[in-house]
mmCIF file of the N, C-alpha and C atoms, coordinates in Angstrom:
data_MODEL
# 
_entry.id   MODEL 
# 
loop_
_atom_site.group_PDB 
_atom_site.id 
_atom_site.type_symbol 
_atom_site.label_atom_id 
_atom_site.label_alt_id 
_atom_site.label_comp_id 
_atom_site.label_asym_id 
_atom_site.label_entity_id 
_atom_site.label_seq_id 
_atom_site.pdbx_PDB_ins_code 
_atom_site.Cartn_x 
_atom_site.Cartn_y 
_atom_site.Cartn_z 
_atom_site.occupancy 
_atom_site.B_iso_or_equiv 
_atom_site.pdbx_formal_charge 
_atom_site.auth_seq_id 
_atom_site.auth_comp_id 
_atom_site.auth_asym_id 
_atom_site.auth_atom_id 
_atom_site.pdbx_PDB_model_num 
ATOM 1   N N  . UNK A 1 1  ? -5.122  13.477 -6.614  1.00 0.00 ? 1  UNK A N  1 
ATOM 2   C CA . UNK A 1 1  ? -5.964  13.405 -5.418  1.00 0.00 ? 1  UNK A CA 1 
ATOM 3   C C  . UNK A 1 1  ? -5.734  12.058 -4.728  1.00 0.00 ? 1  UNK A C  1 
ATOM 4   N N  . UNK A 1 2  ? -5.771  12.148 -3.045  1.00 0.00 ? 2  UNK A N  1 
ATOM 5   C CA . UNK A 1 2  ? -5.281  10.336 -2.829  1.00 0.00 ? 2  UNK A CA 1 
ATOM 6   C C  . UNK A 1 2  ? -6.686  10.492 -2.379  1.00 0.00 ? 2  UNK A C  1 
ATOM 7   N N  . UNK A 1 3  ? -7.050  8.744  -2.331  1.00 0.00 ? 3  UNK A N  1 
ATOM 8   C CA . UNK A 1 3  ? -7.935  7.984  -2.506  1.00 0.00 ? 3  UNK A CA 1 
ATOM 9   C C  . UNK A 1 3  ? -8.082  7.898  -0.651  1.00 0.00 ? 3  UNK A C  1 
ATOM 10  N N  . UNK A 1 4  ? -9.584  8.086  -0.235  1.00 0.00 ? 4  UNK A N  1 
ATOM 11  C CA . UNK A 1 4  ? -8.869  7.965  0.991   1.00 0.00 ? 4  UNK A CA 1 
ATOM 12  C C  . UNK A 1 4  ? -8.917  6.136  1.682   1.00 0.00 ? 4  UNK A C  1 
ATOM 13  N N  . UNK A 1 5  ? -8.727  5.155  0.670   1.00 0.00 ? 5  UNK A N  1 
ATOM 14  C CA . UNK A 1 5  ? -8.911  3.511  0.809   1.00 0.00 ? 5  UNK A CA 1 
ATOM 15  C C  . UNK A 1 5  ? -7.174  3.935  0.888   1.00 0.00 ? 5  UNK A C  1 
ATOM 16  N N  . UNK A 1 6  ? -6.613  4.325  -0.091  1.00 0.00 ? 6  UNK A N  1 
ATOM 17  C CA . UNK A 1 6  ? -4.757  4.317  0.828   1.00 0.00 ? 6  UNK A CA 1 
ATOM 18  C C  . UNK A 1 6  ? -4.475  4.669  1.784   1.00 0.00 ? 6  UNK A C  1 
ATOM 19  N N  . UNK A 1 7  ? -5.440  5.620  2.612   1.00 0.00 ? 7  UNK A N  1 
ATOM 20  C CA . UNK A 1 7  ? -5.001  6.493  3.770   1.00 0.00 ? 7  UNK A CA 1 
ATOM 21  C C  . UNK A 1 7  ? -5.618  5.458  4.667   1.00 0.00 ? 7  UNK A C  1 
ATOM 22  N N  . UNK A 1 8  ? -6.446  4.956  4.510   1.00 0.00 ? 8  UNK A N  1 
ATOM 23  C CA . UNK A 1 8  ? -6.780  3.552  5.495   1.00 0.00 ? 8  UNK A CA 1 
ATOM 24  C C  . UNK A 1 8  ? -5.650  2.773  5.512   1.00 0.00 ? 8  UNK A C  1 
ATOM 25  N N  . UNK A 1 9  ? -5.452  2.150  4.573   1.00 0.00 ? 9  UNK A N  1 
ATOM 26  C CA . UNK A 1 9  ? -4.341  0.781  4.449   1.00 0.00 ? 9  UNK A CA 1 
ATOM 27  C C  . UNK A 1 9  ? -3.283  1.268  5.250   1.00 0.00 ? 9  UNK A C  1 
ATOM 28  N N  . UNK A 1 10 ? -2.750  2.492  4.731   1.00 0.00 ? 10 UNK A N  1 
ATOM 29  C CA . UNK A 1 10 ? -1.512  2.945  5.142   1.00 0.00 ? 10 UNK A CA 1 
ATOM 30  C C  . UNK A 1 10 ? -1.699  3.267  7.171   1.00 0.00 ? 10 UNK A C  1 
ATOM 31  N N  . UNK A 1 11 ? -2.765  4.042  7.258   1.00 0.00 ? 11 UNK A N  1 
ATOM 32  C CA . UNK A 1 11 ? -2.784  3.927  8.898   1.00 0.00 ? 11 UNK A CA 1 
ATOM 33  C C  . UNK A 1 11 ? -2.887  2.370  9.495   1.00 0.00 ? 11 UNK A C  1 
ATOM 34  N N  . UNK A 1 12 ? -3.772  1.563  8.943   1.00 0.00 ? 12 UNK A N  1 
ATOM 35  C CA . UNK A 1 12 ? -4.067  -0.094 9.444   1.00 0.00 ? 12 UNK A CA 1 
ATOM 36  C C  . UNK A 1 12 ? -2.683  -0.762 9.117   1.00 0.00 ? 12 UNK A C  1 
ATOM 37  N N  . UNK A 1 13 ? -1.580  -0.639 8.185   1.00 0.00 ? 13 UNK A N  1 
ATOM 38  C CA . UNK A 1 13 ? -0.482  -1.568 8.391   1.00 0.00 ? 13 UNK A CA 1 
ATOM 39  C C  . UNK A 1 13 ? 0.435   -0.788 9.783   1.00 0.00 ? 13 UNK A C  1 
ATOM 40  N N  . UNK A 1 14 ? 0.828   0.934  9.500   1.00 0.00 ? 14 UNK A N  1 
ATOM 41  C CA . UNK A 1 14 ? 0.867   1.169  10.838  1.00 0.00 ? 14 UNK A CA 1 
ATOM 42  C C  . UNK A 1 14 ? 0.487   0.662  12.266  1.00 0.00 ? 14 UNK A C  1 
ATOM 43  N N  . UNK A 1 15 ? -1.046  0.611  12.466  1.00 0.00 ? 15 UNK A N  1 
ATOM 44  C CA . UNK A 1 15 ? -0.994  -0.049 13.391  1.00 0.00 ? 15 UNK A CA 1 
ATOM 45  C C  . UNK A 1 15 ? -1.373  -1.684 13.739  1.00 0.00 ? 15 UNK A C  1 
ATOM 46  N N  . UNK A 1 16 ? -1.114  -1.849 12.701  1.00 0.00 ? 16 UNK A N  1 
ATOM 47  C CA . UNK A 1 16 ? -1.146  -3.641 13.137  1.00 0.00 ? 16 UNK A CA 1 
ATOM 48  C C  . UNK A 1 16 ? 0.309   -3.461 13.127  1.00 0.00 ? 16 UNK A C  1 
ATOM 49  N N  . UNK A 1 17 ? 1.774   -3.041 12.735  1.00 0.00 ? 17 UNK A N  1 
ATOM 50  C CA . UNK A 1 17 ? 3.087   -2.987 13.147  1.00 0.00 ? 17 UNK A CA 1 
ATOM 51  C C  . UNK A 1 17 ? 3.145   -2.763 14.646  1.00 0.00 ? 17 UNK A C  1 
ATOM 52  N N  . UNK A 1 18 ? 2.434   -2.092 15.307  1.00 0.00 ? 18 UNK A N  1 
ATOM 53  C CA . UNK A 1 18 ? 2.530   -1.368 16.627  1.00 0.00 ? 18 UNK A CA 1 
ATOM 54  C C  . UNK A 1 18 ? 1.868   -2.551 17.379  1.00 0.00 ? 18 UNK A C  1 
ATOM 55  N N  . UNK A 1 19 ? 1.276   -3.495 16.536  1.00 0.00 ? 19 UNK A N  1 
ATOM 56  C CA . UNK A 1 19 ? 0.280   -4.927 18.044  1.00 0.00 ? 19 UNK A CA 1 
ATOM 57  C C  . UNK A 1 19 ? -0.914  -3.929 18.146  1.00 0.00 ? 19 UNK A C  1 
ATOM 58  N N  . UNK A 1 20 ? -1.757  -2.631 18.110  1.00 0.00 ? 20 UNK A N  1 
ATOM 59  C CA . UNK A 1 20 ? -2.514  -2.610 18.866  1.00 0.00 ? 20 UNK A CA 1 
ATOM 60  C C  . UNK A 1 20 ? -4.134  -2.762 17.843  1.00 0.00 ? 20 UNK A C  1 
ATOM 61  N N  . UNK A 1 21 ? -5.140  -2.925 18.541  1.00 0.00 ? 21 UNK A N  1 
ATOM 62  C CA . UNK A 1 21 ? -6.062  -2.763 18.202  1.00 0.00 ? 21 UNK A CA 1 
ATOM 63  C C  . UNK A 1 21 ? -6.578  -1.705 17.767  1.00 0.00 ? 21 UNK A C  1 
ATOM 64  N N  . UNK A 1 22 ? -8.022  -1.277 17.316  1.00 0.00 ? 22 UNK A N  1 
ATOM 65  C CA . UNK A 1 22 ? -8.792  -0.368 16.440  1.00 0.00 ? 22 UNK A CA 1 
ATOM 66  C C  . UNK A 1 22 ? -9.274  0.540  17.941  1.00 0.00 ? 22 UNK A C  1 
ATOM 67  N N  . UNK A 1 23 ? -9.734  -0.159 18.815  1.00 0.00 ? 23 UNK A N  1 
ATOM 68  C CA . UNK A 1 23 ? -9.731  -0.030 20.135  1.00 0.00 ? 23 UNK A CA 1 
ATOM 69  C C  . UNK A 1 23 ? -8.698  0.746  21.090  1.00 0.00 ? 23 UNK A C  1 
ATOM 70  N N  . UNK A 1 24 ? -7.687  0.388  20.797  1.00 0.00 ? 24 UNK A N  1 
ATOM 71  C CA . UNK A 1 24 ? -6.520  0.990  21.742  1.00 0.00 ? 24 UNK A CA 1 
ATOM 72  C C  . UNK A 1 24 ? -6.143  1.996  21.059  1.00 0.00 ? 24 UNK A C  1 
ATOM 73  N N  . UNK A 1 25 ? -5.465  1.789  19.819  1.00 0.00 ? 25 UNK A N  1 
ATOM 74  C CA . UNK A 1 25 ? -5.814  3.509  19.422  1.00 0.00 ? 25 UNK A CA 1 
ATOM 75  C C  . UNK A 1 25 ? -6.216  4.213  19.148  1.00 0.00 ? 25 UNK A C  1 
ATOM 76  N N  . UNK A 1 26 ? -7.421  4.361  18.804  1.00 0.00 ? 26 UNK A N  1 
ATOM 77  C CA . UNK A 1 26 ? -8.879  5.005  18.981  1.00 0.00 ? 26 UNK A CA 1 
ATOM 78  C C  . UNK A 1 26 ? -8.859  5.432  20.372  1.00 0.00 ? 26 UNK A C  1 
ATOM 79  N N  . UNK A 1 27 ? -8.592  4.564  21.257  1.00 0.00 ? 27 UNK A N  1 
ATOM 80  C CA . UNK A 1 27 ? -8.922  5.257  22.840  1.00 0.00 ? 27 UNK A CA 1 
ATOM 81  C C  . UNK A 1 27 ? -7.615  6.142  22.720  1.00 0.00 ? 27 UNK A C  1 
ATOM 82  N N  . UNK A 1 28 ? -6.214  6.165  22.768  1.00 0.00 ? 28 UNK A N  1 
ATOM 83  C CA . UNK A 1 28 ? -5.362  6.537  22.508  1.00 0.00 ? 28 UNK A CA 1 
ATOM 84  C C  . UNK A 1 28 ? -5.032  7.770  21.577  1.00 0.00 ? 28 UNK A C  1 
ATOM 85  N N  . UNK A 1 29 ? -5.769  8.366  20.765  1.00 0.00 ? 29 UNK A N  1 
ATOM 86  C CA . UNK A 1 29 ? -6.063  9.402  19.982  1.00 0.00 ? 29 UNK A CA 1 
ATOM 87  C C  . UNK A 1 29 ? -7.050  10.230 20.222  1.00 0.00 ? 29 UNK A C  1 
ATOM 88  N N  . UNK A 1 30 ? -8.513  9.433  20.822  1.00 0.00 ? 30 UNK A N  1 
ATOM 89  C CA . UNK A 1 30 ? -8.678  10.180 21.741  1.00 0.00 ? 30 UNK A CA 1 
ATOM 90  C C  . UNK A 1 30 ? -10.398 10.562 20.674  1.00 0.00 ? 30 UNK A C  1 
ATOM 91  N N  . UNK A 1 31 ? -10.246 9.617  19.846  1.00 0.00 ? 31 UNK A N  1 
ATOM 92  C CA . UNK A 1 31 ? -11.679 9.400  18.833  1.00 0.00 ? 31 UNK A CA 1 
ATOM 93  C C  . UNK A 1 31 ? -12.430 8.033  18.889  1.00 0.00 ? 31 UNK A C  1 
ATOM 94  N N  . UNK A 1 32 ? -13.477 8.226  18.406  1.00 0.00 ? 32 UNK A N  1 
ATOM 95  C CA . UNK A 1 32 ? -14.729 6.986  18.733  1.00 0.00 ? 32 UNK A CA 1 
ATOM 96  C C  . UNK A 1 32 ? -14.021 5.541  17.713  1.00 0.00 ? 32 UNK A C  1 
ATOM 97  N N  . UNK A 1 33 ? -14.006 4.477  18.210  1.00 0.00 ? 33 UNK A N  1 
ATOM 98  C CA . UNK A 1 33 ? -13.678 3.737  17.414  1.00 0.00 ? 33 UNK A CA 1 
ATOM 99  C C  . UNK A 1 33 ? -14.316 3.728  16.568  1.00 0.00 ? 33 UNK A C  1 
ATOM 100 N N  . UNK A 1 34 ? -15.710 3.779  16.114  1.00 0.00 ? 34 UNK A N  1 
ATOM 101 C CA . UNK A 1 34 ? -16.712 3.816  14.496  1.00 0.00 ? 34 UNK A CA 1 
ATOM 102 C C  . UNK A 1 34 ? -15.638 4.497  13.587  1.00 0.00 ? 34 UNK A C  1 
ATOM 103 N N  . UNK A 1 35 ? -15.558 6.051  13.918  1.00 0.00 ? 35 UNK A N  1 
ATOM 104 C CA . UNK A 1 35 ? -15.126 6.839  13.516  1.00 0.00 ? 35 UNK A CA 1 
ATOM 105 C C  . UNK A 1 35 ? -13.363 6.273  13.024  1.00 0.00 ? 35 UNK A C  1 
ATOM 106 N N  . UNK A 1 36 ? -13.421 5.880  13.877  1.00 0.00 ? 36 UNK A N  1 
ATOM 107 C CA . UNK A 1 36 ? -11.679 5.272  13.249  1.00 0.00 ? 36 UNK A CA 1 
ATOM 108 C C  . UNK A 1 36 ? -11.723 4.456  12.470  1.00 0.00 ? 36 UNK A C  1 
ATOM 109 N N  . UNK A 1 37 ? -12.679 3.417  12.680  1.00 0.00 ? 37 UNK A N  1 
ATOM 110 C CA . UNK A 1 37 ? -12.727 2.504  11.755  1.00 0.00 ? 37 UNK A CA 1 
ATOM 111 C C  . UNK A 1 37 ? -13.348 2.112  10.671  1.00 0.00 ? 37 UNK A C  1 
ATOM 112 N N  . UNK A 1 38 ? -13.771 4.100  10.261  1.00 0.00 ? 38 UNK A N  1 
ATOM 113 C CA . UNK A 1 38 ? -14.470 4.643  8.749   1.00 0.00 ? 38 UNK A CA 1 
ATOM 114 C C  . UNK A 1 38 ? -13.214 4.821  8.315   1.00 0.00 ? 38 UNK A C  1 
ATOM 115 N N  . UNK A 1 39 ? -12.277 5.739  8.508   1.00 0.00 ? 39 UNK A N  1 
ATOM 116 C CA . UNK A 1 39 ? -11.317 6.200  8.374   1.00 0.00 ? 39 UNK A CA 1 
ATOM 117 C C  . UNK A 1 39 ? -9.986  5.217  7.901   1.00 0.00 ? 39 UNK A C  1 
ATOM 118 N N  . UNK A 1 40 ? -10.240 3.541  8.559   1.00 0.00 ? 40 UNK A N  1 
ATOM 119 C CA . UNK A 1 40 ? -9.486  2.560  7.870   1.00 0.00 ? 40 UNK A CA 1 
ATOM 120 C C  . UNK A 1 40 ? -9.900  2.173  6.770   1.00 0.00 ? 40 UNK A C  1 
ATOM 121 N N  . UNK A 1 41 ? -11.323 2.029  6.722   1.00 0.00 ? 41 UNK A N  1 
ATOM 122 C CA . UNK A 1 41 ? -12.213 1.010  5.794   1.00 0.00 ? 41 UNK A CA 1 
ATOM 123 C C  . UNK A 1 41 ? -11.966 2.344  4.289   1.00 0.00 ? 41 UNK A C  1 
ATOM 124 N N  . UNK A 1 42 ? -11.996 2.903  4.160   1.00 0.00 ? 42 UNK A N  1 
ATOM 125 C CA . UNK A 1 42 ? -11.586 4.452  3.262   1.00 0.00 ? 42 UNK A CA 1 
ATOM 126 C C  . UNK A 1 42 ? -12.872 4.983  3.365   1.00 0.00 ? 42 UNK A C  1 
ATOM 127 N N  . UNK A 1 43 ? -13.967 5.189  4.241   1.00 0.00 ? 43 UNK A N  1 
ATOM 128 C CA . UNK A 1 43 ? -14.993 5.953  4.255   1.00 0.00 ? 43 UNK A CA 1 
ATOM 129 C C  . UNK A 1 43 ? -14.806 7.282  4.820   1.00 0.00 ? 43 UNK A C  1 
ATOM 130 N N  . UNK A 1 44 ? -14.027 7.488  5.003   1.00 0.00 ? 44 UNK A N  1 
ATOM 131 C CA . UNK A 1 44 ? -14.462 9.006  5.619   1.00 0.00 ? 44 UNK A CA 1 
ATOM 132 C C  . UNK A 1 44 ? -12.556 9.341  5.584   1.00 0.00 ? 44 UNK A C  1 
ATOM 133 N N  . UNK A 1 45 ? -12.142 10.388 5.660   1.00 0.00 ? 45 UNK A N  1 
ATOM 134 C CA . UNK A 1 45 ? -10.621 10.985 5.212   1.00 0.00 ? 45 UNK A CA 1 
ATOM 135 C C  . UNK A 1 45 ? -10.846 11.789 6.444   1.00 0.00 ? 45 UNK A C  1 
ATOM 136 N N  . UNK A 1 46 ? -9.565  11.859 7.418   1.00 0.00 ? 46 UNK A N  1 
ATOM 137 C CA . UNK A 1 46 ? -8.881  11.921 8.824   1.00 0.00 ? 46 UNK A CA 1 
ATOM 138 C C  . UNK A 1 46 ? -8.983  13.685 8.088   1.00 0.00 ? 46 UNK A C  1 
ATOM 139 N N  . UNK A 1 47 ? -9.165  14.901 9.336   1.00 0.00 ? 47 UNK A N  1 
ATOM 140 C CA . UNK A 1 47 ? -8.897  15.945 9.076   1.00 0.00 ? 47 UNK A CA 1 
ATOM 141 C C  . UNK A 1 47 ? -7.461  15.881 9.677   1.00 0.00 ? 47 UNK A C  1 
ATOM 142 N N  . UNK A 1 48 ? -6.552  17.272 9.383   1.00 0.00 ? 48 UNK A N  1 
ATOM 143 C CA . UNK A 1 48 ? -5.125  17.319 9.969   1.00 0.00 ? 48 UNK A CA 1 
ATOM 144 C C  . UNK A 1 48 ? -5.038  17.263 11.586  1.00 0.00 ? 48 UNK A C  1 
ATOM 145 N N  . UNK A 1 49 ? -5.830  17.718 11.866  1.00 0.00 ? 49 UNK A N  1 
ATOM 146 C CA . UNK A 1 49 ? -5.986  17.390 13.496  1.00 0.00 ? 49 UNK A CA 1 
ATOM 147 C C  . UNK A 1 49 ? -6.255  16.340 13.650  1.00 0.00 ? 49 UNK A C  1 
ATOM 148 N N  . UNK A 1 50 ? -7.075  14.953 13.451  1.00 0.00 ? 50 UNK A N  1 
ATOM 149 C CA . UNK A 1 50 ? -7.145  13.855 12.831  1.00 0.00 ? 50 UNK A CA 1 
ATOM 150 C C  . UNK A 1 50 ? -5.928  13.169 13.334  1.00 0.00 ? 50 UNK A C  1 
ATOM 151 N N  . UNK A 1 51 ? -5.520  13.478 12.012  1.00 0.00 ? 51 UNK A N  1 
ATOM 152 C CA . UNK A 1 51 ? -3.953  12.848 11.181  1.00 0.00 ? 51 UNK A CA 1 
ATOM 153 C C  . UNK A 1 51 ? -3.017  13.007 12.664  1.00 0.00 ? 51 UNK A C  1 
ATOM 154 N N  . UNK A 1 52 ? -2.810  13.668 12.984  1.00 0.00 ? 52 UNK A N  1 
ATOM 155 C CA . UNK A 1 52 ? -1.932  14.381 14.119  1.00 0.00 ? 52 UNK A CA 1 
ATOM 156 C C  . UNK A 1 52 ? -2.793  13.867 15.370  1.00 0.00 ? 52 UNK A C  1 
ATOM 157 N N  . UNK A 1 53 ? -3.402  13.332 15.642  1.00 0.00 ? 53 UNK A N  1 
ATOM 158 C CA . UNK A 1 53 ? -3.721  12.721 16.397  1.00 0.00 ? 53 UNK A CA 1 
ATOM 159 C C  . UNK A 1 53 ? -3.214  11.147 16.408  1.00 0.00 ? 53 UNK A C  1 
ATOM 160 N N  . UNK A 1 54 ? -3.242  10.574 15.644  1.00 0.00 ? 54 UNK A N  1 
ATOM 161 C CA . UNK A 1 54 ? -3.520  9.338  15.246  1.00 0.00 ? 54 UNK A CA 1 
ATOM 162 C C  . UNK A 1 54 ? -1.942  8.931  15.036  1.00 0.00 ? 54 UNK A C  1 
ATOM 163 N N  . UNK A 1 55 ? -1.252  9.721  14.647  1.00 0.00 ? 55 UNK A N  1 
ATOM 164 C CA . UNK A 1 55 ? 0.391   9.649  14.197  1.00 0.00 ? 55 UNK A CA 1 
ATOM 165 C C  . UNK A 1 55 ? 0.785   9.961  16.018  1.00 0.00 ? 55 UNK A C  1 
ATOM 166 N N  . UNK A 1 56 ? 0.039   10.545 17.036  1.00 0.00 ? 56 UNK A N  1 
ATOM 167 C CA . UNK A 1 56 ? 0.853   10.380 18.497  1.00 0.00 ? 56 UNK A CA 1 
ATOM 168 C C  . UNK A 1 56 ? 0.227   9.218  18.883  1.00 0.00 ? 56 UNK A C  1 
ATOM 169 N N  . UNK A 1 57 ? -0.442  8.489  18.641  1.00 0.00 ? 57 UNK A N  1 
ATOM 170 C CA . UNK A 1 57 ? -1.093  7.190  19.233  1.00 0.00 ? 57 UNK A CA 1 
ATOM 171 C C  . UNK A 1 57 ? -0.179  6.640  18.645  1.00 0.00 ? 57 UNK A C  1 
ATOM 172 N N  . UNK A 1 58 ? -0.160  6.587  17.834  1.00 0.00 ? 58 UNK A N  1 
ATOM 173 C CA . UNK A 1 58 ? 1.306   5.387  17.179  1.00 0.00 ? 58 UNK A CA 1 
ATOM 174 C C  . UNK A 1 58 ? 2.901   5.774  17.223  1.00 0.00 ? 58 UNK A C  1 
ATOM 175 N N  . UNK A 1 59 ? 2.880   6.737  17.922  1.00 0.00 ? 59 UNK A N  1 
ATOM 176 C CA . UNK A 1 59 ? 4.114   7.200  18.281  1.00 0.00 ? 59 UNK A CA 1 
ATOM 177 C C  . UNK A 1 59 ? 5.039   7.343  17.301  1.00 0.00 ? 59 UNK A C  1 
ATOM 178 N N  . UNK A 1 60 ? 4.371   8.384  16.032  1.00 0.00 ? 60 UNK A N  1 
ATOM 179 C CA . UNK A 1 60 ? 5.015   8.241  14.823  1.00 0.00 ? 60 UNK A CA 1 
ATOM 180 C C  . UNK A 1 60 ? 5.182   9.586  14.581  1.00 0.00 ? 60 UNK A C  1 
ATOM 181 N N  . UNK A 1 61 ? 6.137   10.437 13.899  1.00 0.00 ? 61 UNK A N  1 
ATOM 182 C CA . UNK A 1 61 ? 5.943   11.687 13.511  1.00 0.00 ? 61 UNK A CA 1 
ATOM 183 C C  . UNK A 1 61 ? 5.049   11.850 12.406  1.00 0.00 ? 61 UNK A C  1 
ATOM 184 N N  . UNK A 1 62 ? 3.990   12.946 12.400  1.00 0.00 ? 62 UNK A N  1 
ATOM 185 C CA . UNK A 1 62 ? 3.099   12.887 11.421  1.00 0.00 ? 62 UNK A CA 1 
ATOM 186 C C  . UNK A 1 62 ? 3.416   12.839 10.311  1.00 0.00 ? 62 UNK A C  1 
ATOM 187 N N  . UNK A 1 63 ? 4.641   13.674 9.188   1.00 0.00 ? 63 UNK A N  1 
ATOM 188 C CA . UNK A 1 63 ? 5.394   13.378 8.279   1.00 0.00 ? 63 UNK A CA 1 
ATOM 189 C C  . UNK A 1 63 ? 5.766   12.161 8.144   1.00 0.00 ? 63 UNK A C  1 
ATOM 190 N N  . UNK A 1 64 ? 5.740   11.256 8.610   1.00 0.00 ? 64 UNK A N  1 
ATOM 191 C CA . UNK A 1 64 ? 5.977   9.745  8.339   1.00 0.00 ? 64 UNK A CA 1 
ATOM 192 C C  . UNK A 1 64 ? 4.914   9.367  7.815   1.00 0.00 ? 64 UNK A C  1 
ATOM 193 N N  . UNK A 1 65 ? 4.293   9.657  8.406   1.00 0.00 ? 65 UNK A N  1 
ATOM 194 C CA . UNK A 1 65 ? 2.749   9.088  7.747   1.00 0.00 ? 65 UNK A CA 1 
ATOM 195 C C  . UNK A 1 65 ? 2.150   9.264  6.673   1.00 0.00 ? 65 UNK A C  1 
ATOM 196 N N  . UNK A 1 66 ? 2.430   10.728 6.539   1.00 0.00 ? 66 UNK A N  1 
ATOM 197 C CA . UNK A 1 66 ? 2.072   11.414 5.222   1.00 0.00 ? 66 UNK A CA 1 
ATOM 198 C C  . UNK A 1 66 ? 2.950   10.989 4.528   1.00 0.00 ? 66 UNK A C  1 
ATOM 199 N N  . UNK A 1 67 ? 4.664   10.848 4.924   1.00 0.00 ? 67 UNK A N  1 
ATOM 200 C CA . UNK A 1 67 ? 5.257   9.789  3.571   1.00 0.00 ? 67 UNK A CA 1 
ATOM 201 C C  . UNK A 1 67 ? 5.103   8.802  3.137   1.00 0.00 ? 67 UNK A C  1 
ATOM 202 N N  . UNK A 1 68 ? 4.121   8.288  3.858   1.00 0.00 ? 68 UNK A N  1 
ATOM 203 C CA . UNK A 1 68 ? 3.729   6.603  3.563   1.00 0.00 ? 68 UNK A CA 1 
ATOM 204 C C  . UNK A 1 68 ? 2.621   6.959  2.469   1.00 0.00 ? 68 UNK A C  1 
ATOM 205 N N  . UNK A 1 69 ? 1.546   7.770  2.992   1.00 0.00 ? 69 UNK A N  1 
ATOM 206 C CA . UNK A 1 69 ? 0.872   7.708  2.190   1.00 0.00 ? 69 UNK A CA 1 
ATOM 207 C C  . UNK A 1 69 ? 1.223   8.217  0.611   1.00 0.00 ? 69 UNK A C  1 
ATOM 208 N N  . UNK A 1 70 ? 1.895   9.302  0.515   1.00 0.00 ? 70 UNK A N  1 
ATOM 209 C CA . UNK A 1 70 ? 2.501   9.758  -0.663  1.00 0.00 ? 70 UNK A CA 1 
ATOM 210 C C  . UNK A 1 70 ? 2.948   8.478  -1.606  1.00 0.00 ? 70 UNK A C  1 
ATOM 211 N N  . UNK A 1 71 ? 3.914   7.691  -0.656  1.00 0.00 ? 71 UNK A N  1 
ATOM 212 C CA . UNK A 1 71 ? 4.202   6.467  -1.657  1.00 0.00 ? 71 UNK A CA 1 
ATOM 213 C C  . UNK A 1 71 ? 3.176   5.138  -2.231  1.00 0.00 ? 71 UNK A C  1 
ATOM 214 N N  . UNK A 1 72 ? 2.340   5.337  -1.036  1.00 0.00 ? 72 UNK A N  1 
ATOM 215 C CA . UNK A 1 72 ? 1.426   4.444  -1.650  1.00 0.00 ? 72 UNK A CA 1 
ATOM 216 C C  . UNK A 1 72 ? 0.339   5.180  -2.807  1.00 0.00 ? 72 UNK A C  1 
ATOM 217 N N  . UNK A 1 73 ? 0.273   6.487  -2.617  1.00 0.00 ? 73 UNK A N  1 
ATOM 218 C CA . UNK A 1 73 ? -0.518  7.043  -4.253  1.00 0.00 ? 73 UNK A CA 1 
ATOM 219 C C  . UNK A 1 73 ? 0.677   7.023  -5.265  1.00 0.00 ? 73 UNK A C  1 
ATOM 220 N N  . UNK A 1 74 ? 1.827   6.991  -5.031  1.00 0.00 ? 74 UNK A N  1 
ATOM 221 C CA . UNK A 1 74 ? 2.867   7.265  -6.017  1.00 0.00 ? 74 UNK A CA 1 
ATOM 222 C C  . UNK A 1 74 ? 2.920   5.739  -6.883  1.00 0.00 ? 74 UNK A C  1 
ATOM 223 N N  . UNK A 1 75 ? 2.766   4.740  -5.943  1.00 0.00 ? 75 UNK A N  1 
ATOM 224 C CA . UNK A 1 75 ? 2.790   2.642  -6.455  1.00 0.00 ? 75 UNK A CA 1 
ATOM 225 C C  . UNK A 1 75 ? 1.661   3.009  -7.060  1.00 0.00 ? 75 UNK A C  1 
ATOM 226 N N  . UNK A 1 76 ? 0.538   3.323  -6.888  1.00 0.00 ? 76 UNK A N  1 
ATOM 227 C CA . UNK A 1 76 ? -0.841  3.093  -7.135  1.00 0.00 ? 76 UNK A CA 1 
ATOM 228 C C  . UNK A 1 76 ? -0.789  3.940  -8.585  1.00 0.00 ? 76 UNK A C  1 
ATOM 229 N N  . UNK A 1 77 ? 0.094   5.045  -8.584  1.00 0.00 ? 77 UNK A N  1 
ATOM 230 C CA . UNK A 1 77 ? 0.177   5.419  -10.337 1.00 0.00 ? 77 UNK A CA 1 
ATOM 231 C C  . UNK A 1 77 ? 0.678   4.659  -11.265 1.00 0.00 ? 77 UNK A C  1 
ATOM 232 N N  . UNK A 1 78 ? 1.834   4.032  -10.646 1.00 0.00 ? 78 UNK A N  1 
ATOM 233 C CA . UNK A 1 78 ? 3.037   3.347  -11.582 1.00 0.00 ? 78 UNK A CA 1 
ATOM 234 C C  . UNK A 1 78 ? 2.276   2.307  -11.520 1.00 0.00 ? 78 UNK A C  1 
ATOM 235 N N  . UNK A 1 79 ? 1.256   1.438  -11.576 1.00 0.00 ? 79 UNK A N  1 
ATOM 236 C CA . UNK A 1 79 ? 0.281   0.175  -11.492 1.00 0.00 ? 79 UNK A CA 1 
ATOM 237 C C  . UNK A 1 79 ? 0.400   0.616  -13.217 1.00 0.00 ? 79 UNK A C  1 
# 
């Protein structure tokens, strides 16, 4: 099961790579910043519509994302 504190990290290094704020892509995805910024902090887990939202604000294919996260539960075993 992933943790959803990786699915934060992993979207927040995403977009601190991109320069933008919690703000800009939140407006940019097209969700409340609170709400986004449960979703970094690991309180609340992105639905796939979500996810797919948030991966075109960052101009990322959503499979990227989901490979990020995969690897970061995959480090987090081998710990």
């Amino acid at each position: 099961m992933i943790d959803a504190v990786w699915i934060g990290q992993v979207l927040r290094k995403h977009r601190e790579e991109k320069g933008m704020s919690q703000e800009v892509l939140s407006g940019l995805a097209g969700l409340d910043r609170t709400h986004y910024s449960k979703i970094e902090r690991g309180l609340r887990s992105p639905t796939l519509d979500t996810l797919f939202k948030i991966a075109q604000a960052l101009d990322i294919p959503p499979h990227k994302l989901v490979k990020a996260m995969e690897a970061a539960v995959q480090e987090q075993q081998d710990l």
